[in-house]
Backbone bond lengths (Angstrom), bond angles and torsions (degrees), N, CA, C in turn:
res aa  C-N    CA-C-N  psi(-1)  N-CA   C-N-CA  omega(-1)  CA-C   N-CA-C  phi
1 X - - - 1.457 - - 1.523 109.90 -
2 X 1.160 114.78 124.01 1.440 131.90 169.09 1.931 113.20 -61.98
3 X 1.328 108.81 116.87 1.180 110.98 174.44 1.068 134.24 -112.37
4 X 1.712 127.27 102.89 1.401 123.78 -157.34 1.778 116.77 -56.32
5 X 1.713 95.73 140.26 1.700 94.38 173.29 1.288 124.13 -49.21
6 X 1.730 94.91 156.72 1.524 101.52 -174.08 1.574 118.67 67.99
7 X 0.978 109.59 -27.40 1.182 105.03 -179.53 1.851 154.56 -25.88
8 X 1.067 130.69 96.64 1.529 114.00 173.54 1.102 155.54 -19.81
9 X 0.976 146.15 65.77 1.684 128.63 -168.56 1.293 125.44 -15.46
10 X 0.910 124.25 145.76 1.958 138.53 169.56 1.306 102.31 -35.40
11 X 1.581 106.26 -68.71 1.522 117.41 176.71 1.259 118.41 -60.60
12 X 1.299 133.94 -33.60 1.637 138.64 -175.98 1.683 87.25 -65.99
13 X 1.448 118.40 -67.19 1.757 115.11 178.01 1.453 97.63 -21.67
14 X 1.279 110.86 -78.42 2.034 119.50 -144.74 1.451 91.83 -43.68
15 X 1.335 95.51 -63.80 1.216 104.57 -169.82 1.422 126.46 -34.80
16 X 1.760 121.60 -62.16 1.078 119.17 163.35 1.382 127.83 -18.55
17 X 1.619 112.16 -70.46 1.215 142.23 -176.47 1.302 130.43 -65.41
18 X 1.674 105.27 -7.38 1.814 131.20 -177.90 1.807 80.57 -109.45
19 X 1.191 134.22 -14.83 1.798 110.36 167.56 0.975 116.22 -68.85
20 X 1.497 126.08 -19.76 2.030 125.08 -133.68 1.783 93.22 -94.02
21 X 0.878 90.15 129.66 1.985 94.77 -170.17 1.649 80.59 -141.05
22 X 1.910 112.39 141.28 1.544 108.75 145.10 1.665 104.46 -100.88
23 X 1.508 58.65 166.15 1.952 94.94 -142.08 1.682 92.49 -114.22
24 X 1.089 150.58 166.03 1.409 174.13 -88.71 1.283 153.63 145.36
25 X 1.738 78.64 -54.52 1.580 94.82 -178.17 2.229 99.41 -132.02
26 X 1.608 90.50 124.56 1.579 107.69 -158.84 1.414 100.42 -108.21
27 X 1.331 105.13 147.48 1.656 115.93 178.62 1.531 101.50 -82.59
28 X 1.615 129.52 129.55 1.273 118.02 -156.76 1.907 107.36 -75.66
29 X 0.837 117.10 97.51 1.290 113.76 -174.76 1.229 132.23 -148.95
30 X 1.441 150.65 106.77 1.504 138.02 -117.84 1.311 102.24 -90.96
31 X 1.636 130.83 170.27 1.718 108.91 -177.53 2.239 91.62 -120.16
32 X 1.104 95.01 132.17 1.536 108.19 176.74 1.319 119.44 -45.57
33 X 1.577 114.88 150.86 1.407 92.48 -172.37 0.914 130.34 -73.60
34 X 1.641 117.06 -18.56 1.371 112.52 165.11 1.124 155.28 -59.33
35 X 1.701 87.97 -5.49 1.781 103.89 174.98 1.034 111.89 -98.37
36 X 1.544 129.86 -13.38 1.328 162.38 -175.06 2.115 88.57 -77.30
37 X 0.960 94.02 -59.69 1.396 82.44 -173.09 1.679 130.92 -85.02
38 X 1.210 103.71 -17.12 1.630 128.17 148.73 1.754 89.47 -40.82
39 X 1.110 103.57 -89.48 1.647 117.63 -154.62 1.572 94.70 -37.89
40 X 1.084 128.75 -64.99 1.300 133.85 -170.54 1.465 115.30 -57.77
41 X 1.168 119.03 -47.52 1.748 124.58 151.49 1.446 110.72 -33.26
42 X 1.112 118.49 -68.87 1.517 125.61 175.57 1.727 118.92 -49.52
43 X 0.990 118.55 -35.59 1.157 124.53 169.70 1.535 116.65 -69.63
44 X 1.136 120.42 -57.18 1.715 129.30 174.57 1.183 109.94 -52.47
45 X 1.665 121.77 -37.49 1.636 124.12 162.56 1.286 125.09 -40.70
46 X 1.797 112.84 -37.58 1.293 110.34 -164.09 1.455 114.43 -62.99
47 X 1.755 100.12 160.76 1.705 93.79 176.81 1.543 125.55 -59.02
48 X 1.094 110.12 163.97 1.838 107.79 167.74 1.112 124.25 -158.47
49 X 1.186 126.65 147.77 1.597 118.66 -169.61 1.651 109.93 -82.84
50 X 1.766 90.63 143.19 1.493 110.88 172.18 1.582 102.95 48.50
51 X 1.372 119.11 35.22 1.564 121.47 162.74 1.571 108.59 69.56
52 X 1.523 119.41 4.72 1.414 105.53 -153.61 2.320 90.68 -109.87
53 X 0.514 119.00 72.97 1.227 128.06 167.89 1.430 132.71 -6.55
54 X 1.455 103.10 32.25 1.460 98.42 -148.31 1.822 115.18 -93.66
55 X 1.290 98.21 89.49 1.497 120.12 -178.42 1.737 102.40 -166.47
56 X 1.469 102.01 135.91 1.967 107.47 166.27 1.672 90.38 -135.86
57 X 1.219 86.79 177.24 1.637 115.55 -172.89 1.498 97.89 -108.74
58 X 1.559 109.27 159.45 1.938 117.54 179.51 1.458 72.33 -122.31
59 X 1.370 128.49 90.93 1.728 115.54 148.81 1.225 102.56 -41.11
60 X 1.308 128.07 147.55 1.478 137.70 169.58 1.594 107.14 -109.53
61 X 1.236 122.03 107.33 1.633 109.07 -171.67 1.477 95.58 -133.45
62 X 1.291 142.28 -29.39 1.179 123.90 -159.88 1.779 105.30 -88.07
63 X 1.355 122.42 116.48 1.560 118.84 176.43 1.765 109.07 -12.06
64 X 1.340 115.70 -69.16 1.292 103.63 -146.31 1.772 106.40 -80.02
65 X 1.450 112.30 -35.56 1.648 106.80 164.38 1.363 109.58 -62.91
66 X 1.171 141.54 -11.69 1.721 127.63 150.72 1.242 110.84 -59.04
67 X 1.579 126.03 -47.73 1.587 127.53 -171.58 1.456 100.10 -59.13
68 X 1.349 113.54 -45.29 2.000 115.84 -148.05 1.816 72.39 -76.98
69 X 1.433 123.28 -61.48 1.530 105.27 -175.42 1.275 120.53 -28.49
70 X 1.413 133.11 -80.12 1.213 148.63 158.60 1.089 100.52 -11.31
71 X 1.195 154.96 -55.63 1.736 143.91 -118.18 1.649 82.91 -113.20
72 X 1.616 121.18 -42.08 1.309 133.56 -137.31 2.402 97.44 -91.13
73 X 2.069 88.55 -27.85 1.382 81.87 -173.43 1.418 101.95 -108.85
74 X 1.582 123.73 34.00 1.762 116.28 -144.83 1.553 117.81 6.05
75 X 1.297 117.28 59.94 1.181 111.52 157.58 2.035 114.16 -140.39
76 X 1.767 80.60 106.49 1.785 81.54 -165.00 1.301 108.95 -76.83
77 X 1.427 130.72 8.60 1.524 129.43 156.34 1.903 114.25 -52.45
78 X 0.953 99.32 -23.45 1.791 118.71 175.67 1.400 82.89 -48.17
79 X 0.707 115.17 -92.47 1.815 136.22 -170.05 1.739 113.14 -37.89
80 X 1.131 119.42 -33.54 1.202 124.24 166.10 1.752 149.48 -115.23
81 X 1.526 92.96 12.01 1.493 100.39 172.22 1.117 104.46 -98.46
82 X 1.499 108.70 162.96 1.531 137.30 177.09 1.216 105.08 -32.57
83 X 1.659 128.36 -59.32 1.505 127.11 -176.75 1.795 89.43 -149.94
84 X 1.079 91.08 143.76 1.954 115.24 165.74 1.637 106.31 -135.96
85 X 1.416 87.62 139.07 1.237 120.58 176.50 1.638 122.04 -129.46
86 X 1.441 105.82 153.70 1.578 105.07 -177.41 1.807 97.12 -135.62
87 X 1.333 96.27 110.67 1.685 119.29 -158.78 1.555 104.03 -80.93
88 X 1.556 132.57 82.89 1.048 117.09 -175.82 2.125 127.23 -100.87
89 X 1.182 96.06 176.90 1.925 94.42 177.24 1.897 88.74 -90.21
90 X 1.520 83.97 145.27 1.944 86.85 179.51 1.341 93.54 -139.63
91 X 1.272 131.49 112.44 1.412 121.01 151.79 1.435 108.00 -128.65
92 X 1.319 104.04 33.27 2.114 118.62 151.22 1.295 111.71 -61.17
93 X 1.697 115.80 -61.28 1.214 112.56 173.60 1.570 129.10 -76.98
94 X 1.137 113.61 -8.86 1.956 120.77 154.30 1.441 109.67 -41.26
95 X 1.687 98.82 -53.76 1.411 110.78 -163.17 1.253 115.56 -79.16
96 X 1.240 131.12 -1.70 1.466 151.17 -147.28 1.264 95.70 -116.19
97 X 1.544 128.56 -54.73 1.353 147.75 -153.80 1.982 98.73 -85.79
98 X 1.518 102.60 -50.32 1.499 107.46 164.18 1.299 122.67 -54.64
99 X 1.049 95.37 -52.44 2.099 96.43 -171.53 1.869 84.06 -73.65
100 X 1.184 141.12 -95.67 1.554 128.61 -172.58 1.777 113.69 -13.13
101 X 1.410 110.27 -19.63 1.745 105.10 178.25 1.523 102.29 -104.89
102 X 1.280 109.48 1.17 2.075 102.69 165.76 1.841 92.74 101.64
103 X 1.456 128.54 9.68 1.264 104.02 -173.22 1.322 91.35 -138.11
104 X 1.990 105.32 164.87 1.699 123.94 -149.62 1.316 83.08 -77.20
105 X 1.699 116.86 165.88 1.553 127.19 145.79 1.466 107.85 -80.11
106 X 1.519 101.29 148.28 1.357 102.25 178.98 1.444 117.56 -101.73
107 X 1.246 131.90 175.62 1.410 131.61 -175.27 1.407 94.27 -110.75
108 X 0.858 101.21 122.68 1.789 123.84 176.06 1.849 115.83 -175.29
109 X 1.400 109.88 69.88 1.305 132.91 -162.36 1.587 108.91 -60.30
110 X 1.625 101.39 -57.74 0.956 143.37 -176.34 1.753 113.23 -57.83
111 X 1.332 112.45 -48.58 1.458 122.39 169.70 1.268 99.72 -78.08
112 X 1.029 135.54 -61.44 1.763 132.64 176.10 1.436 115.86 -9.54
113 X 1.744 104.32 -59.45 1.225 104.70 -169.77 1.500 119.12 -77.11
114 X 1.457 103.12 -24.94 1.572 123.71 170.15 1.208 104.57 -58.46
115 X 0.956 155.47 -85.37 1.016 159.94 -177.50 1.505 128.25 -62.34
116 X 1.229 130.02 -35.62 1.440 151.00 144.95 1.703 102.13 -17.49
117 X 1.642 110.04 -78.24 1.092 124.93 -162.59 1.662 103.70 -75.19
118 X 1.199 130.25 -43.15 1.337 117.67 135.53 1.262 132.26 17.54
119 X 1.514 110.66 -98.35 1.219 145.48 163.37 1.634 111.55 -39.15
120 X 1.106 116.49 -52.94 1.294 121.47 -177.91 1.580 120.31 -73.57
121 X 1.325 116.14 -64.58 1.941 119.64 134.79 1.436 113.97 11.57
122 X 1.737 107.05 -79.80 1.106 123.43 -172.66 1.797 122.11 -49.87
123 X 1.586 100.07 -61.42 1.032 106.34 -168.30 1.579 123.11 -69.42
124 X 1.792 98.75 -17.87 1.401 96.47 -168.98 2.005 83.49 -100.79
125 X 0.665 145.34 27.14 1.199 132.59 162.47 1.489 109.25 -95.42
126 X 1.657 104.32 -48.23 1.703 109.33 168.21 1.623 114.54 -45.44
127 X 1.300 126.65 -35.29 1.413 118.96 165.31 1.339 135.10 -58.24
128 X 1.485 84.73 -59.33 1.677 92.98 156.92 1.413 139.45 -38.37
129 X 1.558 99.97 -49.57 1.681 113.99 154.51 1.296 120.53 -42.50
130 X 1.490 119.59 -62.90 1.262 138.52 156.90 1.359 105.73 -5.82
131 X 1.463 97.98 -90.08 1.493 118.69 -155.14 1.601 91.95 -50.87
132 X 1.434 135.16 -71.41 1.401 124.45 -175.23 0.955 125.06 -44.51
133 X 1.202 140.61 -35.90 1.128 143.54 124.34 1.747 120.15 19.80
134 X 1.299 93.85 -91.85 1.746 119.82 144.37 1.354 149.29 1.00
135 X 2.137 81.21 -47.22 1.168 91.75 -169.30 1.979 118.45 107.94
136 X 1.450 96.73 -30.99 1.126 96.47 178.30 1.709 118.37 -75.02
137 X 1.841 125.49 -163.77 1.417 115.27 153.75 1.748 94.64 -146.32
138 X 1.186 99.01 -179.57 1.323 99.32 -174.80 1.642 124.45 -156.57
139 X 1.218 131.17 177.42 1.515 120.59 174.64 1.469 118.29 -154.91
140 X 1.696 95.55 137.94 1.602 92.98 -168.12 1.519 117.68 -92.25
141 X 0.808 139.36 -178.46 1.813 134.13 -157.85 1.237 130.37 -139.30
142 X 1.164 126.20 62.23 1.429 131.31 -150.83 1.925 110.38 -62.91
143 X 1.590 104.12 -11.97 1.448 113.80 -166.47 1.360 95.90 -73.37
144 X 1.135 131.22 -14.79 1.574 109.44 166.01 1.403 115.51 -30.96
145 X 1.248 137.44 -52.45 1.437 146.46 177.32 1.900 116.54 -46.43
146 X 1.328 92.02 -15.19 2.033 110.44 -167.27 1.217 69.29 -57.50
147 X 1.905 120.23 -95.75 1.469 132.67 -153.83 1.075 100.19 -83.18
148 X 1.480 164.66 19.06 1.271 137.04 176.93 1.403 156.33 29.26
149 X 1.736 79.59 -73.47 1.725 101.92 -178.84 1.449 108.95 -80.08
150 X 1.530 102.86 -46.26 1.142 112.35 -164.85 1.824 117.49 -75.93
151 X 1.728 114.48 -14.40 1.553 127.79 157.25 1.546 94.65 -66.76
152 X 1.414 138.15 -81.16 0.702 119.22 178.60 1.411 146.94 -28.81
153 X 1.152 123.88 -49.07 1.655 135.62 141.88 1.686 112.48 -35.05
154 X 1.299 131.03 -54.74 1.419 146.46 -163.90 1.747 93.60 -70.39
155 X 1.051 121.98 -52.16 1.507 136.22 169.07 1.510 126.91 -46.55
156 X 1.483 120.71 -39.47 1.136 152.40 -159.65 1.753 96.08 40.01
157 X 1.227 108.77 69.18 1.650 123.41 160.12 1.262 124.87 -55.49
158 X 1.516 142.41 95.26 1.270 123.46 178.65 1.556 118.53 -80.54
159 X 1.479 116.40 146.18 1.465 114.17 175.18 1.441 113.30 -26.04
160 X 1.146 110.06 138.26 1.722 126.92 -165.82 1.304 118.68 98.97
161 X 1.162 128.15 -11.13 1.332 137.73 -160.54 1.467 116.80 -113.37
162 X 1.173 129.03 119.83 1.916 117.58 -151.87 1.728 88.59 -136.10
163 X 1.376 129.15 141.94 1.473 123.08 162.99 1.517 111.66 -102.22
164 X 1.522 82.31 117.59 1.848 76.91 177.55 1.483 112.91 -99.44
165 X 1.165 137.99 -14.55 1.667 134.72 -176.79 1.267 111.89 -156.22
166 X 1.349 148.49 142.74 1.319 146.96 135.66 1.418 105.90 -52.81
167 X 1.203 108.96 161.86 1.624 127.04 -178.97 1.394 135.92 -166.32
168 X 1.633 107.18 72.97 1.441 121.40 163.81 1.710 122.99 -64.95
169 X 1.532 79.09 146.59 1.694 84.15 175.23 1.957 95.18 -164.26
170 X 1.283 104.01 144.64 1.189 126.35 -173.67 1.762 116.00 -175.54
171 X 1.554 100.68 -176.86 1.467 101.51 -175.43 1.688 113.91 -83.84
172 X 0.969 132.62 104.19 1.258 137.44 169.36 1.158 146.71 -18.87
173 X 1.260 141.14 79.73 1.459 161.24 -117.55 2.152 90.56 -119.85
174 X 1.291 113.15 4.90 1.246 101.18 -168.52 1.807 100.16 -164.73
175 X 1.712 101.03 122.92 1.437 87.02 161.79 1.877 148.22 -121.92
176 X 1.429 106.16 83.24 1.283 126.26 -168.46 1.618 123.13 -36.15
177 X 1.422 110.45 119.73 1.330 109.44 -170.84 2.091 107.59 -59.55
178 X 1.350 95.86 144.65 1.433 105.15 168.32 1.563 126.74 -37.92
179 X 0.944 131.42 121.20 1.642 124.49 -177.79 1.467 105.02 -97.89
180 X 1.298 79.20 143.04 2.066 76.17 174.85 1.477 130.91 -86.54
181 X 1.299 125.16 177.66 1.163 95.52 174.68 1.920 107.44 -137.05
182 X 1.256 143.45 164.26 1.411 161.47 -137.24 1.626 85.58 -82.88
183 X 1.361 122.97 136.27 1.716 123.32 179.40 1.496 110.57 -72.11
184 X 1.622 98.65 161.33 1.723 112.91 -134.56 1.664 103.00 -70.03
185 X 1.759 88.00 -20.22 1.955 95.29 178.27 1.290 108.20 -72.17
186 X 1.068 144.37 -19.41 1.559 125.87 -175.58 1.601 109.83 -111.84
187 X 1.497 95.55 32.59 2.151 108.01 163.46 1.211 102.02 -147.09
188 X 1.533 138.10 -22.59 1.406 116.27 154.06 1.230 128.47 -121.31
189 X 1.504 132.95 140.42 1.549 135.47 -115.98 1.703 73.18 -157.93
190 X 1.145 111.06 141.47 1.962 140.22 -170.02 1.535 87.75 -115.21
191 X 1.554 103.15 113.08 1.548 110.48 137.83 1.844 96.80 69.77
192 X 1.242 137.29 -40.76 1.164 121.58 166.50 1.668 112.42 -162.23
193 X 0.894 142.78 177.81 1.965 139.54 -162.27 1.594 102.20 -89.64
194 X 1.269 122.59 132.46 0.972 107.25 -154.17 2.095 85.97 -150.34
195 X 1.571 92.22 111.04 1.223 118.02 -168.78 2.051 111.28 -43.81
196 X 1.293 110.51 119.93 2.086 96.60 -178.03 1.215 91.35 -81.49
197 X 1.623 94.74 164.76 1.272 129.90 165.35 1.231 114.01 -73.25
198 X 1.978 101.49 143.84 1.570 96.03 165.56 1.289 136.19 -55.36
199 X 1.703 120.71 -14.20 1.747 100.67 162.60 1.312 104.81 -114.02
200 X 1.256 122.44 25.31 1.504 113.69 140.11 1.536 124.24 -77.08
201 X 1.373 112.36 -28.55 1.280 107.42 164.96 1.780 125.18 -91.95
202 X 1.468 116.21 -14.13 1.360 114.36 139.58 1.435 124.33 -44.80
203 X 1.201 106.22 -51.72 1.814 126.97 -170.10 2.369 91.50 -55.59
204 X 1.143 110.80 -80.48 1.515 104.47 154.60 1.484 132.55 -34.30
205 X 1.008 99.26 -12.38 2.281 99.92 -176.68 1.412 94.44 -85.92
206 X 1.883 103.86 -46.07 1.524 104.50 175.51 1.585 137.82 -65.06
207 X 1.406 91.69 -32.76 1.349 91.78 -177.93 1.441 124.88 -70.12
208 X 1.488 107.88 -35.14 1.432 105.95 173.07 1.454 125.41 -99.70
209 X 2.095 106.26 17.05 1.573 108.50 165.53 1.503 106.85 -61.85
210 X 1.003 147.02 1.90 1.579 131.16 -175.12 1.822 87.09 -80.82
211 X 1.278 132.38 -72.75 1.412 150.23 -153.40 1.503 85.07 -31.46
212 X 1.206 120.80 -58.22 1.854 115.46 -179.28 1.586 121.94 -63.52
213 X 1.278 97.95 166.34 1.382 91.57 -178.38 1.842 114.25 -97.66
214 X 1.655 104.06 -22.56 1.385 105.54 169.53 1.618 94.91 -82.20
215 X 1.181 144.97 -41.51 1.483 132.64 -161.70 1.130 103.98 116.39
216 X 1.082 136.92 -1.48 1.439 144.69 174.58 1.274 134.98 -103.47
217 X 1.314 108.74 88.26 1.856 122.96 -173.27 1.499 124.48 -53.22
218 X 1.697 87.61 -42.81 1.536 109.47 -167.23 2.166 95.35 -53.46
219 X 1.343 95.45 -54.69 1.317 93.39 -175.22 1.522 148.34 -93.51
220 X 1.711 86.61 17.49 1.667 116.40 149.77 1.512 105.97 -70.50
221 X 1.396 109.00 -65.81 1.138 114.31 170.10 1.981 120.86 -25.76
222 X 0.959 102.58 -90.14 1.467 121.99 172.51 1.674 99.25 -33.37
223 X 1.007 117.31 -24.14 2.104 118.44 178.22 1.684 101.81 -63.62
224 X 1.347 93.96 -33.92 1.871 101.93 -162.95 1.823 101.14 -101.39
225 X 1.182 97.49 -65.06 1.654 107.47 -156.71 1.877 112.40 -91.26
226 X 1.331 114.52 -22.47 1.625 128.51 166.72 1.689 102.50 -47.10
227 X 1.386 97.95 155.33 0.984 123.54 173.31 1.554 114.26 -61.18
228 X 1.451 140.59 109.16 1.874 123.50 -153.81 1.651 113.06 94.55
229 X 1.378 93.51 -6.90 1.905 103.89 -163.57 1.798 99.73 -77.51
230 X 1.139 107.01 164.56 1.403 116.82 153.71 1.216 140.99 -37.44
231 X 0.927 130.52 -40.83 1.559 167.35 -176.25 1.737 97.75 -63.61
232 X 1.703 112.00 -48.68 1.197 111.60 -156.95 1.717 119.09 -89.37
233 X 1.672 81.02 -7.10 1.746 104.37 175.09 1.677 102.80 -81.37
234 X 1.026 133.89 -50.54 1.461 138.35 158.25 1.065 137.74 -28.88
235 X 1.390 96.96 -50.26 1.799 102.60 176.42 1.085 113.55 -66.47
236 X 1.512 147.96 -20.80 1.196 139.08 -151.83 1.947 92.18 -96.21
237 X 1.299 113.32 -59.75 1.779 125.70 159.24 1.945 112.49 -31.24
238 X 1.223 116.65 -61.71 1.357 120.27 160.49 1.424 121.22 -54.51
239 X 1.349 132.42 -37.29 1.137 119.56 169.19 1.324 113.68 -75.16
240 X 1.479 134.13 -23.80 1.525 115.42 -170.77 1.493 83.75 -80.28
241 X 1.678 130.68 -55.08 1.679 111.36 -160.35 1.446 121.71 -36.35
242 X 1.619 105.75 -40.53 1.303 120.16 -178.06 1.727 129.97 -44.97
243 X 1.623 89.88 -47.26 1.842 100.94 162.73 1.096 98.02 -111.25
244 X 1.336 138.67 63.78 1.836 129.60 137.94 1.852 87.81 -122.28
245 X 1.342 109.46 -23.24 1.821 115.01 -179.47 1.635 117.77 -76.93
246 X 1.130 85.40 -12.10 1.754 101.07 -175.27 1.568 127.16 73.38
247 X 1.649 94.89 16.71 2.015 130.45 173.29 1.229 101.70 -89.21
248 X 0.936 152.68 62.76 1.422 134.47 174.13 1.613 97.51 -146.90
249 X 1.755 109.30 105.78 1.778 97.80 -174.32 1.642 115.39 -71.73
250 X 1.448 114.25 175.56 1.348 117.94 -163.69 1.013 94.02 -118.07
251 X 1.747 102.83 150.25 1.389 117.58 173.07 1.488 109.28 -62.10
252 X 1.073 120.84 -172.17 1.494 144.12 -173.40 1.924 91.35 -86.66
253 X 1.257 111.90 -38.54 1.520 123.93 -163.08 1.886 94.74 -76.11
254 X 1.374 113.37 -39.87 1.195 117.78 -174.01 1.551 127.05 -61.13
C-alpha cells in the first residue's frame, strides 16, 4: 500500500479526533491575530457547492453585542471566549453578486436552505478544526433557535440570511470527560438504509446512559425531540423566520 506524503498515522488521526471535547468554560485570554486568521483561512477552504459560497460569519467583537448574544442563545460562554461567532446560510450576497453580473435571482427557497446550511456546516466546522489544531477547543450553539427573531433582528440580517449555530472557541478553562458515541452500525448503512434492531437500539440507549446523570438517554432525548419537547417550541419561531427570510419552500399551490 502506497502511503501519501507527510502523512499521519491511523493512530495520530484517532487520536487527534479522541481530544475534541466542547468546551464552555474559557481561560479569559484574547486569541492573536494570527490564529484568528488561520481559523478564518480554514474556513474559506471548506468545500461548497457549485463554487457559490453561501455562508458568512457575525464576528461578535463589540462587548455588549456578545452579552445581547449570550442572553438571546442562553449561552453566557458567548460573552467569554476568545472569539464567538454566529455561523449563518447567506444567499443575499449570491443574489447581490448575480443581479451585479446582469442576471435574475432564481426561486429555489427550498434548495437554498439545502444547500445554504451545507455550506455553512462545512465551513464553520473547518474552523473549528482549525482552532484545535491550535491547541484551542470550542462549542457549537444550537440556542440560536431560543430567540430567533429577535438574534435575527439584533444582527440586522437581511432576507437571505438564516443563523444556523453560534460558535465559540477559546483556551480552555475546563476539562470535560469524553462522550461516547451510538455504534458505527447504526450511522453507516451499505448500499441502502437499513432499519436497526431492537437491541441494537437498546445496545445505543446504553452506551450513551453514562452522558446522563440518571443513566437515561432515552429521556434526554425526549427533553428535546419528544412529543412536549423543546424542539417543538422552536419550530413554530423557525418557521415564521423562514418566510419573513425569504427560506421558506413553496408549495406546488404557491
Amino acid at each position: 500500500m502506497t502511503t501519501p506524503l507527510n502523512s499521519l498515522s491511523p493512530a495520530e488521526v484517532r487520536a487527534f479526533f479522541d481530544a475534541h471535547r466542547t468546551v464552555r468554560k474559557y481561560q479569559p485570554v484574547p486569541m492573536p491575530q494570527e490564529h484568528l486568521d488561520v481559523l478564518l483561512h480554514a474556513a474559506q477552504r471548506a468545500p461548497t457547492d457549485a463554487t457559490a459560497q453561501m455562508y458568512s460569519f457575525i464576528r461578535l467583537v463589540d462587548p455588549q453585542v456578545r452579552e445581547r448574544v449570550a442572553a438571546l442563545t442562553v449561552n453566557p460562554h458567548v460573552a467569554t471566549a476568545s472569539e464567538a461567532f454566529v455561523v449563518c446560510l447567506d444567499v443575499h450576497r449570491l443574489q447581490r453578486l448575480l443581479e451585479r453580473g446582469g442576471h435574475v435571482f432564481g426561486e429555489w427557497p427550498g434548495v437554498a436552505v439545502h444547500f445554504g446550511l451545507g455550506d455553512a456546516v462545512l465551513a464553520g466546522q473547518n474552523l473549528l478544526l482549525a482552532a484545535e489544531m491550535l491547541g484551542y477547543q470550542g462549542c457549537w450553539i444550537g440556542g440560536v433557535l431560543t430567540h430567533l427573531p429577535e438574534l435575527v433582528e439584533a444582527l440586522a440580517l437581511p432576507e437571505g440570511v438564516l443563523p444556523y449555530a453560534a460558535l465559540t472557541v477559546g483556551v480552555p478553562d475546563e476539562a470535560p470527560p469524553m462522550r461516547p458515541r451510538i455504534p458505527r452500525a447504526l450511522v453507516l448503512h451499505e448500499d441502502a438504509y437499513r432499519e436497526p434492531s431492537a437491541a441494537e437500539l437498546d445496545e445505543a440507549l446504553a452506551v450513551m446512559a453514562p452522558i446522563t446523570v440518571r443513566g437515561d438517554w432515552a429521556g434526554t432525548l425526549a427533553r428535546y425531540f419528544a412529543a412536549g419537547g423543546g424542539m417543538e417550541s422552536r419550530e413554530g419561531p423557525l418557521q415564521a423566520v423562514l418566510r419573513q427570510q425569504g427560506l421558506a419552500p413553496r408549495t406546488p399551490a404557491e
